[in-house]
C-alpha positions, 0 to 999 in steps of 0.5 A: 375552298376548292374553285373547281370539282369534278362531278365525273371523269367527264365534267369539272365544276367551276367554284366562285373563288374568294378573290379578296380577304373576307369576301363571301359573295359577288355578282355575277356581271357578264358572261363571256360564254355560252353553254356549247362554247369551247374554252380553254385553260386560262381563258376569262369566262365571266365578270364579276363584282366584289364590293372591292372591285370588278374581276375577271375569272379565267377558267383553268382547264379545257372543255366545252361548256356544259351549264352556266349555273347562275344569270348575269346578274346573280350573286353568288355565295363564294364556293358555289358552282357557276359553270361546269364543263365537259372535258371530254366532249364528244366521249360516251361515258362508257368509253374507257379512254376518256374516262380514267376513273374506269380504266381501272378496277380499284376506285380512281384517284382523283385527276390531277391538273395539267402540270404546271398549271392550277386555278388561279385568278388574272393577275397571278400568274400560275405558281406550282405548290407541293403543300398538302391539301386541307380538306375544309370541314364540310366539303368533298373536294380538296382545297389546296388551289383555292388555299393558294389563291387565297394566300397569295391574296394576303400577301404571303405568296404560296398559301400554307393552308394551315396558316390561315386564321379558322373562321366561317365566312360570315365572320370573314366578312365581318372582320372585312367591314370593321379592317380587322386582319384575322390573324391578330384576333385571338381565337377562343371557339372550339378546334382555334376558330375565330368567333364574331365575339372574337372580332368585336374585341378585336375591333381595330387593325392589327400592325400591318404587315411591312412586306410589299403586297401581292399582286392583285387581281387584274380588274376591269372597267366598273359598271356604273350603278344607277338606280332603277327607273322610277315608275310613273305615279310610284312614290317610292323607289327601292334599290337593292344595296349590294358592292360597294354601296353595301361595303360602304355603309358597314365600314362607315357603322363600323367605324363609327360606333368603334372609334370615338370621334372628335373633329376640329376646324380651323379657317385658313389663308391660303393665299400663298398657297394658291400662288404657288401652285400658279408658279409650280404649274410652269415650273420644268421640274412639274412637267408632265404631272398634274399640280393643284392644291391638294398636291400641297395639301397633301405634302402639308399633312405629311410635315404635319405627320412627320412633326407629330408621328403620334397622330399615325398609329392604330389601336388593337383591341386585342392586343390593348396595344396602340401601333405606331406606324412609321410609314404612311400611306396617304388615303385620297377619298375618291367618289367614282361611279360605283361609290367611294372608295379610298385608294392610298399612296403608299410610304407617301412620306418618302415620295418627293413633291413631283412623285406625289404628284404622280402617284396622285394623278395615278391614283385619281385616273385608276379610280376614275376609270373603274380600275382601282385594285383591293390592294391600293385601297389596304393598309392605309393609315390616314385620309384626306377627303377633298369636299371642297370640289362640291362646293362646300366649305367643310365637313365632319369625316368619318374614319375609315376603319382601321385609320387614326386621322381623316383631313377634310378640306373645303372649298377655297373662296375669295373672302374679306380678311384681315391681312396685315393690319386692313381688310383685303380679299383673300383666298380662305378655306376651311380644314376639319380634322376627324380623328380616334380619340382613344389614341389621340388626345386633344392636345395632339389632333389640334397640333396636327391641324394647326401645323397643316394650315401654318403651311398652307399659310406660309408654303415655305414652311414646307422646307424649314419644317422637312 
């Protein structure tokens, strides 16, 4: 899909680009220009938002502003025009010089962009491309910028336009909502396209890929969604569901009325736990770093993983295979402003305890502050959702899609318990561990959890079980 058009020599149209995998539309937030505004090459002309995150568009070539085609606030179906800009202003469209396409007789070609440069997204930088455009069915304009923008979104660097799955967006979406990568469903429509039969099918992750990730685009402070004002005397307040809260909802059908769930408890001393995250916080090694007891939660469930790697795998539908992965990357449910999100730390399995610790308060302060990338949020593989924050004392999580196993921990309560034969207060919490029972049995989820609160229970479990 093309970002830019050219309605004459004289104006160039601006596309919403797909900045995400599957993505169909976002809202337009902000615009930082106005009709008669001078813009320039690489200059960020508005906000918008995604249910991933909000990204700032840069314009790709120099002009005045024309037209804004959308208000603040509108959300745009990915392709459609949102600006367009007079690159010669000042210029009548008679005048020869400012006009290539009548300089001379034979039809003109199209203009080429400024060497060097092409449309792409913050964050990317500019990457020349020599590949051959693929013109999409249905469109005028070539789509080779928009080809390599989306492919470098996928991880691939340089988009190949032909190696990209054929699907229409809606089917994009779809695959999105239910963490199907698009180029492991078997295609069975008409010319190779991807069908939403073929997605349902397919209705698990494909392997993920073990090459680093792109880079994302550069994101923005998120604006925080509140719900309209109600109006005095209404009885009812309706609020459009859109971004996030949108994505969430499918994810969590998807997910739900995909993979059957089974969730377990198990209530746990976690007496020595706490004492030990007492000592660490004045331990010289921890300085600088956040510890509490997530961070040994957190260290537990990967022991846990390491002594049943079974439990970190997906199902693939269509392959009627299931994908063991031997990498984890640690999912940390975050609520934020705009709703929840689930950024993963990446080959979590390989940090040691003051990296984790690091890479957790990263985690949190990115999410907290609105800037948590669509990358950081892909390709993990198992979650922990801490509800024990809000008081609570457990829960039944729902998988994030495309994962095997979430931990849910409560809150950690002084109780009576029974410690070494007479009843003493002690710190108690509560573990529940949801998990995809078409690839882990029973035997194995129970394994998991038990090892998880044999370590909070005994900390130094965590040395004699590495």
């Amino acid at each position: 899909m093309t970002t830019m058009t050219e309605t004459s020599a004289r104006f160039r149209e601006f596309k919403m680009p797909d900045v995400g995998e599957g993505l169909t539309e976002a809202e337009i937030l902000k615009w930082y220009v106005q009709p008669g505004d001078t813009v320039t090459d690489g200059q960020v002309v508005c906000e918008v938002e995604t249910a991933k995150a909000a990204v700032e568009l840069p314009i790709p070539f120099d002009g005045v502003v024309h037209e804004l085609r959308f208000a603040e606030g509108t959300t745009v179906d990915v392709g459609q025009v949102i600006i367009a800009v007079d690159v010669a202003p000042g210029s009548s469209d008679t005048a020869a010089e400012a006009a290539p396409a009548s300089a001379e007789p034979e039809p003109a070609a199209e203009p080429e962009a400024p060497k060097g440069r092409q449309p792409v997204l913050v964050g990317y930088g500019v990457a020349e491309s020599s590949t051959k455009r693929r013109a999409r069915k249905g469109a005028e304009q070539p789509a080779a910028a928009a080809a390599a923008i989306q492919g470098e979104l996928n991880g691939h660097g340089p988009a190949v336009p032909e190696s990209r799955p054929l699907a229409k967006p809606p089917v994009r979406k779809l695959a999105k909502d239910l963490g199907i990568d698009l180029a492991t469903v078997v295609p069975t429509g008409e010319g190779g396209v991807i069908t939403r039969e073929d997605v349902h099918a397919a209705a698990a992750p494909a392997p993920a890929q073990a090459t680093a990730p792109a880079p994302v685009p550069a994101t923005v402070p998120e604006p925080v969604v509140t719900a309209p004002a109600p109006v005095p005397g209404a009885r009812e307040t309706r609020i459009p569901v859109k971004g996030v809260r949108k994505a969430i909802a499918q994810a969590m059908v998807g997910s739900a009325f995909t993979a059957p769930h089974v969730t377990e408890f198990v209530t746990v001393d976690v007496t020595r736990t706490m004492k030990l995250v007492a000592e660490l916080k004045d331990d010289k090694d921890m300085a600088g770093v956040r510890v509490n007891p997530l961070l040994i939660i957190a260290k537990a469930l990967l022991v846990a993983i390491k002594r049943n790697p079974e439990i970190n795998a997906a199902w693939d539908e269509a392959n009627q295979e299931i994908v063991q992965k031997h990498y984890v990357n640690l999912g940390i449910a975050a609520a934020t402003p705009r709703g929840l999100i689930v950024p993963n730390i990446k080959d979590a399995q390989d940090k040691t305890l003051p990296q984790l610790a690091a890479a957790l308060g990263e985690l949190v302060a990115t999410a907290r502050d609105g800037r948590t990338s669509p990358a950081a949020m892909a390709g993990g593989t198992v979650t922990i959702t801490n509800v024990g924050v809000f008081g609570v004392d457990t829960g039944t999580p729902i998988l994030n899609p495309g994962e095997s196993a979430i931990l849910a921990v409560g809150a950690i309560k002084l109780q009576p318990w029974v410690h070494k034969g007479k009843v003493k207060p002690r710190q108690v919490t509560t573990l529940a561990l949801s998990f995809d029972h078409r690839l882990v049995d029973g035997e194995l989820g129970s394994k998991v959890l038990a090892d998880v609160a044999a370590i909070l229970e005994q900390p130094k479990r965590l040395i004699t079980w590495a």
